[in-house]
C-alpha positions as CSV (number, residue, x, y, z in Angstrom):
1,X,-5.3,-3.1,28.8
2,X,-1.8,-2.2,26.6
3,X,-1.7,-3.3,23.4
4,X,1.2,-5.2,21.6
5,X,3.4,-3.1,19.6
6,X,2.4,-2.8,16.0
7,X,-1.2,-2.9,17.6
8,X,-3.3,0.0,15.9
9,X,-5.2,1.9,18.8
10,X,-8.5,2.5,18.8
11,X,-8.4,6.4,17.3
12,X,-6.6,4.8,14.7
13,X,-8.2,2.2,14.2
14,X,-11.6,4.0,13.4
15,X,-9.9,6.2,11.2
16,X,-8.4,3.5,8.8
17,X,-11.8,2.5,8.7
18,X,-13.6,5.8,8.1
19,X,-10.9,6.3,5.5
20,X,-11.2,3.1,3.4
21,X,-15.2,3.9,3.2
22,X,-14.5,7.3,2.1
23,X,-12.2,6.2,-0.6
24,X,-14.2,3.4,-1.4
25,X,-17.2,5.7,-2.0
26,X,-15.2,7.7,-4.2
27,X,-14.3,5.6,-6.5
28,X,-10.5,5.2,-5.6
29,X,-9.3,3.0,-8.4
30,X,-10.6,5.8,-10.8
31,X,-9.5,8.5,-9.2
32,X,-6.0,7.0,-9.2
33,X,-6.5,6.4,-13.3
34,X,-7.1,9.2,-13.6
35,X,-3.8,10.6,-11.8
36,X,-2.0,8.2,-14.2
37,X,-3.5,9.6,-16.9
38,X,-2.8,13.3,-16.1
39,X,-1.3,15.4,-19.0
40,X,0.4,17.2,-16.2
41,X,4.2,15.0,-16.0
42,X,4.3,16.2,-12.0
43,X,1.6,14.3,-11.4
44,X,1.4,11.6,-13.0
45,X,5.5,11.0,-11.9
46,X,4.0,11.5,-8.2
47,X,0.9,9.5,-8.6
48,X,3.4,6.4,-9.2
49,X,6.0,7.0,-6.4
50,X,3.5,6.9,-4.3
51,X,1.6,3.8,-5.8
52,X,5.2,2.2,-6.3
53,X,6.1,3.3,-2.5
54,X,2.7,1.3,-1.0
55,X,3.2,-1.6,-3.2
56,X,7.1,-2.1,-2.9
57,X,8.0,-0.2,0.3
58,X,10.2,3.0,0.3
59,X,13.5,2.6,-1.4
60,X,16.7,2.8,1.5
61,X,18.3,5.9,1.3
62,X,22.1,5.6,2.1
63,X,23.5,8.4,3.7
64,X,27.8,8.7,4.0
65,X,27.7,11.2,7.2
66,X,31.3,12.6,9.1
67,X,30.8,14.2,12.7
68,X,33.6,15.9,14.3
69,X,32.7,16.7,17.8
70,X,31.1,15.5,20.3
71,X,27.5,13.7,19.2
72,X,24.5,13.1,22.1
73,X,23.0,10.6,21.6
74,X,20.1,8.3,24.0
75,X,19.2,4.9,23.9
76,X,16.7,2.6,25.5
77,X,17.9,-0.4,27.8
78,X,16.7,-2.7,24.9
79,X,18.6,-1.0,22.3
80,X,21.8,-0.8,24.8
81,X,21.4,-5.0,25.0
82,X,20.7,-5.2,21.4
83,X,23.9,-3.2,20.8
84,X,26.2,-4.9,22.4
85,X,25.0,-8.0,21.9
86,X,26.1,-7.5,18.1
87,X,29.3,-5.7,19.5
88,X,30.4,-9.0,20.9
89,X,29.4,-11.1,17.7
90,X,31.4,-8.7,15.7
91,X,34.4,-9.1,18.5
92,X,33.6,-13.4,18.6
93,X,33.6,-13.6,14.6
94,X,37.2,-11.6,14.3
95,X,38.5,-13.5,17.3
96,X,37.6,-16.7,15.3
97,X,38.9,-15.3,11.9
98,X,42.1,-14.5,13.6
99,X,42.3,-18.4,15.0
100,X,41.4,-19.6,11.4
101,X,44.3,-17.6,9.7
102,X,47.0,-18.6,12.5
């Protein structure tokens, strides 16, 4: 039987679990106080990324990247369809801009 994507196996499963007892029997919440409380600035500046990264999410990185050459590249069927799916949205949308200024 496959499981549906975003599905947790059963490895992992079991070790999420084994994990939250162990943290829970270690007094997590303390330990993190603790981490917050640190004289040391390192880690008390990495104590709340990390905090502020599980609550919040990651923060996008933007990245401004030039490629001269040739790039390889692969990509599933699905992401082929998804990609020109938006390639003809993009090419409908300036088709009908072009109508609208005319």
């Amino acid at each position: 039987m496959s499981r549906m994507k975003g599905q947790l196996g059963v490895a992992a499963s079991k070790g999420r679990a084994l994990a939250r007892r162990v943290l829970k029997e270690a007094k997590e919440i303390q330990k993190w106080a603790g981490f917050l409380a640190s004289e040391d600035e390192r880690i008390r500046l990495d104590a709340m990324k990390y905090l502020s990264d599980r609550a919040y999410g990651k923060a996008i990185q933007v990245s401004d990247v030039t490629v001269s050459g040739e790039v390889a590249y692969s990509m599933t069927a699905s992401d082929k369809a998804s990609a020109l799916g938006v390639l003809e949205k993009m090419k409908t949308y300036e088709k009908q801009k072009e109508e609208h200024v005319n």
